[in-house]
VOGU-3710 file (C-alpha; in Angstrom, 3 decimals, decimal comma):
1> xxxxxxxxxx> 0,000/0,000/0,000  1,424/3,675/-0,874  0,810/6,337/1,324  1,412/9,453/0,632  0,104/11,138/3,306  0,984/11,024/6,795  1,326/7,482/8,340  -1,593/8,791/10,878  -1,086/7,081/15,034  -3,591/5,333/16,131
11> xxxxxxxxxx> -2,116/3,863/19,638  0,412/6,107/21,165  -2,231/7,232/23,645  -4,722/6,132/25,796  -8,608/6,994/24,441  -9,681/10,000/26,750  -12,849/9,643/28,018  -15,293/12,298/25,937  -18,867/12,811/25,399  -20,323/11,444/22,524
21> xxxxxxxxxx> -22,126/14,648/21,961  -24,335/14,027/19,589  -27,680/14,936/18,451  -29,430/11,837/17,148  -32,484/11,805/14,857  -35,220/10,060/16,237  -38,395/9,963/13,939  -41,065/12,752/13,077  -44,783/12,848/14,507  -45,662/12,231/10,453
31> xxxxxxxxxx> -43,997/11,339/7,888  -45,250/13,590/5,920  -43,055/16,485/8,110  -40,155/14,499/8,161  -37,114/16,237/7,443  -34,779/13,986/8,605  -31,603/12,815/6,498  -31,898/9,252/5,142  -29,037/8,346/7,029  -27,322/10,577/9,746
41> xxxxxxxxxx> -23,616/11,029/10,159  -22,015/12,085/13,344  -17,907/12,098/13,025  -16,679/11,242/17,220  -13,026/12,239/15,300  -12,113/12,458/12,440  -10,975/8,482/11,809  -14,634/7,558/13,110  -18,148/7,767/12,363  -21,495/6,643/14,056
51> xxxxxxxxxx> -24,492/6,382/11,407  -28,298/5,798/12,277  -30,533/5,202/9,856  -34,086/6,961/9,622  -37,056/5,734/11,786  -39,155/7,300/8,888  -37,428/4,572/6,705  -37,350/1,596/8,943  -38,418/2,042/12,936  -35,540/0,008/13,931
61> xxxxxxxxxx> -33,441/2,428/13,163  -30,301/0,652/13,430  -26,806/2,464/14,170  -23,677/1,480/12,168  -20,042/2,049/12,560  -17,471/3,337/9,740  -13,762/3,052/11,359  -10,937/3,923/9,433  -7,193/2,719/9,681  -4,373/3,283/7,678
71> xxxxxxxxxx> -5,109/0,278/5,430  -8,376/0,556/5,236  -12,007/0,772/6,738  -14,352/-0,943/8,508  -18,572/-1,023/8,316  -19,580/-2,502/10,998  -23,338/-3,257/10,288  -25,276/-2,318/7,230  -28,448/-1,444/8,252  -32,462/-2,428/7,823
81> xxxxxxxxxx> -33,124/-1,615/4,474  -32,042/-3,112/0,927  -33,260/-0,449/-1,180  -30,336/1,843/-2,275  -33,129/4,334/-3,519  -34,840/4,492/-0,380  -31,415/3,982/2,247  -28,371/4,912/0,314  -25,907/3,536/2,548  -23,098/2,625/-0,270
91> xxxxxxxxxx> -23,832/6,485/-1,773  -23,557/7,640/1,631  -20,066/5,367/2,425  -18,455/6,407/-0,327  -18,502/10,112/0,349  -17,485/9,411/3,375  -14,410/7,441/2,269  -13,559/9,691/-0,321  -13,451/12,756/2,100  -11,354/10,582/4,630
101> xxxxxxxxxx> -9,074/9,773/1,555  -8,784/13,139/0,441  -7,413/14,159/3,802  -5,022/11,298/3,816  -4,157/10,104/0,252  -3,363/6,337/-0,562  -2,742/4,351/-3,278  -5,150/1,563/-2,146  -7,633/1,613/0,576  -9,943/-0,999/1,157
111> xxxxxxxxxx> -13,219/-1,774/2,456  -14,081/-4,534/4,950  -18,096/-5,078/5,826  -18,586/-6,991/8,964  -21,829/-7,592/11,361  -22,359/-7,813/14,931  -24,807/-10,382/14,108  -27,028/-11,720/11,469  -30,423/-10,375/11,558  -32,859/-8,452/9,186
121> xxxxxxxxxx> -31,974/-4,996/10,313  -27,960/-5,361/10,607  -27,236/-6,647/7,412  -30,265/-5,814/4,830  -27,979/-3,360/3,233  -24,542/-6,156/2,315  -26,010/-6,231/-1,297  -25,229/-2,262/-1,988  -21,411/-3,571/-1,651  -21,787/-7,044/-3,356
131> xxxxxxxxxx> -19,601/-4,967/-6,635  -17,573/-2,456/-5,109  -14,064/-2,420/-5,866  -11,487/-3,224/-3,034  -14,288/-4,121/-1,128  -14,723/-7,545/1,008  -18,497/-8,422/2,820  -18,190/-11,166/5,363  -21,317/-13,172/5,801  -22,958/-12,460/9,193
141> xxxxxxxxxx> -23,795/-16,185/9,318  -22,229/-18,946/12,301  -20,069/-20,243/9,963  -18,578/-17,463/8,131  -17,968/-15,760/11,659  -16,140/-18,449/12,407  -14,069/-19,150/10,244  -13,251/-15,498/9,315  -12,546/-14,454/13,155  -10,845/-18,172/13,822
151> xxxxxxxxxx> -13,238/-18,641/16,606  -14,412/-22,330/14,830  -11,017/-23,104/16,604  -10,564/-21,291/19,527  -14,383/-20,410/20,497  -12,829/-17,605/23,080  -9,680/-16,219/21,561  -9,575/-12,444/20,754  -9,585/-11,696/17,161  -7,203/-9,111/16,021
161> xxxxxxxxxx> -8,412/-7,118/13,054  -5,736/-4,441/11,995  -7,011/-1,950/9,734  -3,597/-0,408/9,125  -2,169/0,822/12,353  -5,557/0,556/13,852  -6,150/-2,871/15,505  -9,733/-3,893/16,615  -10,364/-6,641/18,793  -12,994/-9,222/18,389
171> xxxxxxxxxx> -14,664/-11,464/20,629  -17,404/-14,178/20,104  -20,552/-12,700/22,131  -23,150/-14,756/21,740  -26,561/-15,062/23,530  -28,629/-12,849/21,820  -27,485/-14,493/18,667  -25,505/-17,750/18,055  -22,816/-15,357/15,360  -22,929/-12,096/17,832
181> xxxxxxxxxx> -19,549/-9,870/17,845  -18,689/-7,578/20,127  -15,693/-5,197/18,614  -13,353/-3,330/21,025  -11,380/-0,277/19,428  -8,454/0,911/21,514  -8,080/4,268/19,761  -11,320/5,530/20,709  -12,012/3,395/23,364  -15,550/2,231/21,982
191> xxxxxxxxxx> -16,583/-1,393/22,814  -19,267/-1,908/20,257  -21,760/-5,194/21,814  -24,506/-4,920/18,425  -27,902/-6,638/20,212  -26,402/-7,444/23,348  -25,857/-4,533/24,899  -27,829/-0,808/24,078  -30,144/1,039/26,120  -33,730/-1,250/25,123
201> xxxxxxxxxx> -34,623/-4,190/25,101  -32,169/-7,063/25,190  -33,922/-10,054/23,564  -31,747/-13,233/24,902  -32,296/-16,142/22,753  -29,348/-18,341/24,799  -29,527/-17,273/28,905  -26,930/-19,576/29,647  -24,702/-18,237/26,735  -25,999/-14,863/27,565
211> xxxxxxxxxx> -24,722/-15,094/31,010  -21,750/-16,164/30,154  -21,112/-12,893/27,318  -21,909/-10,378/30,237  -19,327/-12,200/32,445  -16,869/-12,109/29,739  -17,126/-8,356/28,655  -17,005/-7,168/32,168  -13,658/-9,177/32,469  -12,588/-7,255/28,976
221> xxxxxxxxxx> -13,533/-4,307/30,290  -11,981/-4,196/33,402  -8,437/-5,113/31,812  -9,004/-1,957/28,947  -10,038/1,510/28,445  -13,925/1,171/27,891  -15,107/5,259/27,151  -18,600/4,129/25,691  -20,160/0,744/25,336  -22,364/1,354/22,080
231> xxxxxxxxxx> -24,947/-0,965/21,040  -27,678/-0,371/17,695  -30,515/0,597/18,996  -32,644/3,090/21,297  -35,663/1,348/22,655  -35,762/3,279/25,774  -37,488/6,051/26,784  -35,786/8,798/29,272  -38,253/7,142/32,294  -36,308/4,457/33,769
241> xxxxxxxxxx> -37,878/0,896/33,025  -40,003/2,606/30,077  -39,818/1,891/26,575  -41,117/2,727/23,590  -43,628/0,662/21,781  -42,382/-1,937/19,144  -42,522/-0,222/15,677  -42,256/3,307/16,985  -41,082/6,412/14,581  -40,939/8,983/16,728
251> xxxxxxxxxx> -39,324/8,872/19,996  -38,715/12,045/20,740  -37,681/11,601/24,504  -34,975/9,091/23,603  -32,123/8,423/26,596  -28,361/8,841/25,204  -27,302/5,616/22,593  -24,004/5,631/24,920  -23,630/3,058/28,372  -21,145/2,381/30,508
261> xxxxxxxxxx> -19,286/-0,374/32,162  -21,318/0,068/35,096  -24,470/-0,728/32,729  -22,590/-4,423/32,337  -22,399/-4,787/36,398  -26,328/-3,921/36,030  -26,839/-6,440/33,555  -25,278/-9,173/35,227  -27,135/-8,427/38,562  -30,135/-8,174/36,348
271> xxxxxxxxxx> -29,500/-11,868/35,089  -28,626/-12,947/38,803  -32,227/-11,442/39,879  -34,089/-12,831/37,004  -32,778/-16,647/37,618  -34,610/-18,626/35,968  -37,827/-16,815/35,566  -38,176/-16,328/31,292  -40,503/-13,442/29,830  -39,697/-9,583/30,176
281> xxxxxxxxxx> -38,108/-8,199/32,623  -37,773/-3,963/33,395  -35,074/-2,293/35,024  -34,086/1,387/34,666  -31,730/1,224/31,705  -32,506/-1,674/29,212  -35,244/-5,077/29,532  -34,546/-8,184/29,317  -36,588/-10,262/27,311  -35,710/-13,656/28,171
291> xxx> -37,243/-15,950/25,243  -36,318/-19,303/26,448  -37,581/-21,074/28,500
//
C-alpha cells in the first residue's frame, strides 16, 4: 500500500474519556413532516463515524459504525433496508471514504463489511457492496464468523483485526445471537456489543450463553479503556424501566445511545435477579426479554 500522506497514530495514547455529543435523529410525529436525512452522520473524530438510519425509513433504526485505519475501513453493520433508492448507505459510504481519503491520500484503501450479528436490520444493506471495488463483505452467518474471526477453533480467543495501524479486537458474544460480535477499538475506546448490549430491550435467545457474554465483557472491560459501550438501537425512553412501543417512529424523549461499564455490572445483577424466571423483565436502563424457556 502507498501512502502518501501522513502514516496517521492510532495507539500512542490512551482513548480519553469524551462525550459522545451528539444529536441523534429520532423519527417525526408524520412522515409527511419528516425532514430527517436518510441516514445521519455524526464524526466522534475524524478516523470515526457513528451512522443511524431513519425511523421514517425503517423504525428500527439501526446504528452502524465506519472506522478507518491506515489500510483501510471498517462497516460494521449495514443497516435495515435493501433499497439503495430508499437507504443509500453505499452512496452515503463512499462520500465518506472519499473525504477521509482526500485528507489522507493512498494508493489503495480498502473496504471490509462486517456484522455484529445476522439479523434483518444489521445486514439488509450487504447487497449495496456485493460490486464495489477493493471491497470484502463477510457473511454475518455462524459459519462465516467463524471461520473469518478463527473462533471455529478457539471459540474464546480475541480476534485481532488491523485496519492499518488501527487494531480492533474481536470477541465471540453470543446469547442474543448464536454469530454475535462484540468489537473493542483501543483508539477511541468504543466497545461496540450490536444486540447485546444498548439502552432497550435485550432479547436473549441463549440465557446460559448470555450469562456467560456479560461475564466475559465485564472481564474485557476491566483489563481496557472502555469510554462508551455502544450498542444499535434506542428502545428506551428517558423514564427508567419505560420503553417505547415496538414499531415506533418517533421517539422524541430518547435516553443517550451511549452506556457504561457500570451498565454491564447492572446487567449481570439483572440476570442474577431474574434466575430462571423467562418473559420480560424492566429495570431502569434496558429489559430483558428472556425468550427461552
Amino acid at each position: 500500500m502507498g501512502v502518501h500522506g501522513k502514516w496517521i497514530d492510532f495507539v500512542s495514547e490512551a482513548p480519553g474519556h469524551r462525550a459522545l455529543d451528539a444529536g441523534w435523529i429520532h423519527g417525526s410525529p408524520s412522515a409527511k413532516h419528516n425532514t430527517d436525512p436518510d441516514i445521519q452522520v455524526h464524526a466522534y473524530d475524524e478516523h470515526t463515524f457513528i451512522l443511524r438510519q431513519n425511523k421514517a425509513i425503517d423504525y428500527e433504526a439501526p446504528f452502524l459504525f465506519l472506522i478507518f485505519g491506515n489500510a483501510r475501513a471498517v462497516l460494521i453493520d449495514t443497516g435495515a433496508t435493501e433499497s439503495a433508492e430508499f437507504f443509500p448507505l453505499r452512496r452515503v459510504v463512499d462520500e465518506l471514504v472519499g473525504r477521509w481519503l482526500a485528507g489522507h491520500p493512498r494508493d489503495d484503501h480498502e473496504l471490509l463489511v462486517l456484522h455484529t450479528h445476522a439479523h434483518h436490520d444489521h445486514v439488509a444493506g450487504d447487497a449495496q457492496f456485493g460490486d464495489r471495488p477493493g471491497t470484502t463483505v463477510v457473511g454475518a452467518d455462524l459459519d462465516s464468523v467463524r471461520s473469518y474471526f478463527g473462533f471455529d477453533e478457539e471459540p474464546d480467543r480475541v480476534a485481532r483485526l488491523d485496519l492499518g495501524g488501527r487494531v480492533l479486537e474481536c470477541l465471540a458474544t453470543p446469547g442474543h445471537h448464536e454469530a454475535a460480535v462484540t468489537y473493542y477499538d483501543p483508539h477511541t475506546g468504543f466497545l461496540l456489543t450490536g444486540d447485546t448490549v444498548y439502552p432497550g430491550r435485550l432479547y436473549v435467545e441463549d440465557w446460559a450463553a448470555f450469562g456467560r457474554t456479560i461475564d466475559r465483557l465485564i472481564a474485557f472491560a476491566d483489563t481496557r479503556p472502555v469510554t462508551h459501550v455502544l450498542g444499535c438501537h434506542v428502545e428506551m425512553t428517558d423514564q427508567a424501566g419505560v420503553d417505547y412501543p415496538i414499531r415506533t417512529t418517533y421517539q422524541p424523549d430518547e435516553p443517550p445511545l451511549e452506556m457504561t461499564v457500570g451498565d454491564l455490572h447492572d446487567i449481570r445483577a439483572a440476570i442474577d435477579e431474574i434466575g430462571t424466571r423467562p418473559g420480560r423483565h424492566p429495570f431502569p436502563r434496558f429489559i430483558i426479554c428472556r425468550e427461552d424457556g
